[in-house]
N, C-alpha and C positions, 0 to 999 in steps of 0.2 A: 479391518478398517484401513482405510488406504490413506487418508487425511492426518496432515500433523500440524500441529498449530503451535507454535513460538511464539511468545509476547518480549518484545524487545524496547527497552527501558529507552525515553525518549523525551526533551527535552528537561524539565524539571522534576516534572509531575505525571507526564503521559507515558502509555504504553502504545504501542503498535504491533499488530499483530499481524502474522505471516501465518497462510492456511497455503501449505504444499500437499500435493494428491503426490504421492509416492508412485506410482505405477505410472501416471501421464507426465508429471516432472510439472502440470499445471500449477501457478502460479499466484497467490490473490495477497493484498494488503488488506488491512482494515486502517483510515485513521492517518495517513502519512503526514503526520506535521511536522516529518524530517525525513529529508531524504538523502542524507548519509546512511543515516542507518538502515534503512532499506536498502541501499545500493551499496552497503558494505554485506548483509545476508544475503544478498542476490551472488554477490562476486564469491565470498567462504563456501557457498555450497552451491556452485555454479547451474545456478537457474535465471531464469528469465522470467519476468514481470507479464503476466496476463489481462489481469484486473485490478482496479482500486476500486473499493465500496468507501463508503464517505458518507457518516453515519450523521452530521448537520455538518452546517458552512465554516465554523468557528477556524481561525486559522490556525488554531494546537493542533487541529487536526486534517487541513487540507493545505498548508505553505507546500510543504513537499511535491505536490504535485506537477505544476508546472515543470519543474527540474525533472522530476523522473520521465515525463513525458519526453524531454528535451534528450536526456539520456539516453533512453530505452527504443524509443521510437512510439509507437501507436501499441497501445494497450488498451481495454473499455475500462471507461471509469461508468460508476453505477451511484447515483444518488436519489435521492427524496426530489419527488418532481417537485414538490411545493420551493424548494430548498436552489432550483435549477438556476433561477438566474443569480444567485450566490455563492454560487460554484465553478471554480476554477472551471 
């Protein structure tokens, strides 16, 4: 298995989880309702940002986006069509 998944301790109460493909160096979030800490495990094991999935609108879990967009450049983000216009 070529996938490795980090859950990285974020705001008060949330986790964020990082799903790296070892052999592509591809890249995915679950969840960024911070995005220090995403762009501090991007920068520690120097990868770059592919995808963010974005499991509802709530902003524990999607504030980070914006900035990482801002950051990174152009990444897919992937959410719940229902969910679309409440999504960064």
């Amino acid at each position: 298995m070529t996938l490795e998944v980090t859950s990285l301790p974020a705001l008060t109460d949330n986790y964020i989880h990082m799903i790296v493909d070892r052999l592509s160096h591809q890249t995915a979030c679950v969840d960024p309702g911070d995005s220090q800490v995403v762009l501090k495990f991007l920068r520690d094991h120097s990868l770059t940002l592919d995808t963010i999935f974005l499991t509802h609108h709530h902003s524990d879990h999607t504030a980070g986006v914006k900035e990482l967009m801002e950051e990174i450049g152009s990444c897919q983000v992937v959410g719940f069509k229902k969910d679309a216009q409440r999504l960064p």
